[in-house]
N, C-alpha and C positions, 0 to 999 in steps of 0.2 A: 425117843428119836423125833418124832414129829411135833412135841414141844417143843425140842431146839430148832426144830427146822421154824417151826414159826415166830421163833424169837428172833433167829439171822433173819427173817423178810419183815419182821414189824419191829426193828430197832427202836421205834420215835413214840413211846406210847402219848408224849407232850401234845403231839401234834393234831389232832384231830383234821379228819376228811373234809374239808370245804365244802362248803354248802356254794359258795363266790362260781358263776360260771367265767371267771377271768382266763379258764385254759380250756382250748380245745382239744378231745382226745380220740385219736385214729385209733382202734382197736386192730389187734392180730395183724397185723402189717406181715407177711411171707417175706422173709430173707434169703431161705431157701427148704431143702427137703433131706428126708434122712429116712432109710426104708421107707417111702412112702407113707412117711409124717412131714407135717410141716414145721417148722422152723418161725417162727414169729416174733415181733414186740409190737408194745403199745408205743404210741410218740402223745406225749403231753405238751402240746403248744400254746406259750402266752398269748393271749388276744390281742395283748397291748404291747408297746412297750420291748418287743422281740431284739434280742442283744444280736443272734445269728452265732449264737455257741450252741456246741452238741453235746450234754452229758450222758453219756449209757449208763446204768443203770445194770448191772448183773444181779437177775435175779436165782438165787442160788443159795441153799443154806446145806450144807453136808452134800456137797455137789448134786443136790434135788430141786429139780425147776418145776415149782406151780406155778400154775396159772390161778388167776384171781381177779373177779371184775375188775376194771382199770377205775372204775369210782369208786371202790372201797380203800385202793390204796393210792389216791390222789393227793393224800393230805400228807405222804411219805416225802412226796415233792415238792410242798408247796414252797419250802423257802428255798430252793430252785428257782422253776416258774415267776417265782415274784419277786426274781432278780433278773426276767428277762431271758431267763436259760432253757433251749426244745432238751427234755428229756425224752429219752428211749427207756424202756424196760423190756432187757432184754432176757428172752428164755432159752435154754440151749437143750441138746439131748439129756433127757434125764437120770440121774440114778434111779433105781440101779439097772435099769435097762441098757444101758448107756456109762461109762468110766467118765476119768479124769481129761484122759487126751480125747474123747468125741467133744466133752465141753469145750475145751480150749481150741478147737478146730473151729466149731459152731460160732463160739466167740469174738473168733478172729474172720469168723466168714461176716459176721454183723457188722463189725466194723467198715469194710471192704463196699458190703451193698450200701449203709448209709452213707459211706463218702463218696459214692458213684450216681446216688441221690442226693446226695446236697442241696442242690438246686430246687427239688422237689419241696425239701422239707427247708428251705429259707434259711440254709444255716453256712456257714464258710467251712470246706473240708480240710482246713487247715488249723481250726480249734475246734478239736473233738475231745474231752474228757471223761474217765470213765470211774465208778466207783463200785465198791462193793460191801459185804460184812461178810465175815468170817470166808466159806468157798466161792463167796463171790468176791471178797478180795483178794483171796488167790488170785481168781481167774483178771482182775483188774492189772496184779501185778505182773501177773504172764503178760499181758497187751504192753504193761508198760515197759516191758524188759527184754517181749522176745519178737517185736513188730518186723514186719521186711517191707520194701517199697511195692510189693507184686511184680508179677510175672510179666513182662509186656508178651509173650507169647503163650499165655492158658487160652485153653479153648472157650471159655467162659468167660464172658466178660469183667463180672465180678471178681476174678481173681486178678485182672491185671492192674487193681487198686491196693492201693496200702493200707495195713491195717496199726498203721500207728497211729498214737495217741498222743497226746499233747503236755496232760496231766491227766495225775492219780491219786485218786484217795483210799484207804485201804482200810477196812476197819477189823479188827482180830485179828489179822488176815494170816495162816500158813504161809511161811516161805518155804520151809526144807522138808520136801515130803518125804525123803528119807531117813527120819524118823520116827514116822507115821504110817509105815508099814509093818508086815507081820516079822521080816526076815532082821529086822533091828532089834538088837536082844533089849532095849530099853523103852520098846514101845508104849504107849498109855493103854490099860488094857479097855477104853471108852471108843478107841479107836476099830476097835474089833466091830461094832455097829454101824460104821460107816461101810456099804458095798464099795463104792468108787473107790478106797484106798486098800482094795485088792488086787496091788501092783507087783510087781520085780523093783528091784532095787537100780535097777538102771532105766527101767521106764516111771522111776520115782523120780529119781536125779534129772532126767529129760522135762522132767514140768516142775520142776520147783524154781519158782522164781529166782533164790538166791545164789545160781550158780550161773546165771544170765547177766547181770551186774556187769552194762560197760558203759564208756561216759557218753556215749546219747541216749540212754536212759531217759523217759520225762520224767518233769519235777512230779516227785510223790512224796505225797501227806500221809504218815502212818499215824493211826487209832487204836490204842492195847490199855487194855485194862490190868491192872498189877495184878491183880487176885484172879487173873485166869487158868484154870485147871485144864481146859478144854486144849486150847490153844496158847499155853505163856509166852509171856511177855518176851522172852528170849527171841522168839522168831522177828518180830519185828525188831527187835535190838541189833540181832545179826546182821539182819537187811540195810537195814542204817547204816550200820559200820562201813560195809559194801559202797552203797551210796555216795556218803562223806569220803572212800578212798578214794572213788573215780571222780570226784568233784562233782556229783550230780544234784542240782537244789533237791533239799527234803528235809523235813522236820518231823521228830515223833513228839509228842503227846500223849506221855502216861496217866490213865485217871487210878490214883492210888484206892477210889474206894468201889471202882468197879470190878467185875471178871469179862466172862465173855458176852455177859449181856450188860452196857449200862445203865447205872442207875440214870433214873429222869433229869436233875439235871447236869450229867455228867455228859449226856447223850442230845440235850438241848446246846450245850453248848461248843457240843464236837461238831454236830452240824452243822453252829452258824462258822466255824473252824474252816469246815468242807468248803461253804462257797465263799469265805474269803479265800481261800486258795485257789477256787476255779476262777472266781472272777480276777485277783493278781496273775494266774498263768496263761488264761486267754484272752484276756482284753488284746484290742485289736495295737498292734505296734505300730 
């Protein structure tokens, strides 16, 4: 379990951590609270060069949010950053203290505070992008499928912002969690170690991206390795199909010799993949 959890947060083993102090990094930024926890992410800021796009970051592998010095996983972003791009890394309620729908709340609560912060963090709250691997592309695809404008009458300021997104990348990522739980007679029995996917079948179907599928949808970039056991290639096939019916831009990218973790440079070059699509979906119009 915690092998995989740390193969979803260090997808990039190419990349090594930079030594270059070309980005500045606000640590533990409070988004908000949850029993009396905090809620946080780090912001990775170009020095130079600042485009004023937002990509979050879900950090999330078996819907489990660590935390991690933000300089040890700096080099996760660098070819982000040195395209100009404020990364967020964002952390949400954890497994297994914490499900699927606290994440996806948390999630959509982040978005919400950084676009009500914009201005703080130098960025336009109209190109926000977000990405993930495996339960953090879940949760990426939730943002990009099940966003609303906000509330103009919540009591909280923060809620009366939108938590839509612009673009998405998605790497492994679960779409149909209703197969991924217990009450589906053809579940993967690897699934039985994840806490967060001890659902009902209707609060499966309520967070799985591929049953949100409509044509404002943002463009999303899907990331599947053929030879994955974990999470197959089907999910993101289905999602696709979806996509392409409601005419919503997206492209998948199958690496025939990866699974759920890619090989080196399968994984170098989904990357540079990622921010050709951030930078094509948010450049400024």
């Amino acid at each position: 379990m915690r092998t995989f959890i740390a193969v979803c947060l260090l997808l990039v083993p190419t990349i090594a951590v930079a030594e270059d102090t070309g980005v500045s990094i606000t640590p533990d930024v409070v988004y908000g609270h949850k029993d009396g926890l905090a809620l946080t992410f780090d912001v990775f800021t170009p020095k130079h060069d600042a485009k004023g796009i937002g990509i979050l970051f879900m950090v999330s592998g078996g819907w489990y949010s660590h935390w991690a010095p933000p300089e040890q996983v700096q080099g996760l972003f660098k070819p982000l950053t040195d395209k100009g791009f404020t990364v967020f890394a964002v952390r949400h309620g954890s497994s297994p203290r914490y499900g699927i729908p606290d994440a996806v709340s948390d999630v959509r609560r982040s978005v919400r505070f950084i676009r009500k912060n914009a201005d703080k963090y130098k960025i336009d709250p109209n190109r926000l992008g977000v990405f993930g691997m495996s339960a953090g592309g879940h949760l990426s695809l939730m943002l990009g499928t099940t966003a609303d404008e906000g509330n103009p009458d919540d009591k909280a300021p923060v809620g009366r912002f939108s938590d839509r997104v612009q673009a998405v990348v998605a790497f492994v990522a679960p779409t149909d969690l209703t197969i991924m739980v217990k009450d589906h007679p053809q579940r993967l029995p690897a699934y039985a170690n994840f806490p967060a996917l001890d659902l009902g079948m209707k609060e499966a179907e309520s967070h799985s991206p591929l049953k949100y599928v409509t044509p404002d949808d943002a463009p999303t970039l899907l990331l599947a390795g053929a030879k994955d056991a974990l999470v197959p290639i089907d999910h993101s096939r289905k999602i696709q199909a979806e996509f392409d019916a409601k005419k919503i831009p997206n492209q998948l990218i199958e690496y025939e010799n990866s699974g759920h973790g890619f090989v080196p440079e399968d994984m170098q070059q989904a990357v540079t993949e990622m921010a050709a699509w951030f930078e094509k979906h948010l450049a400024e119009q």
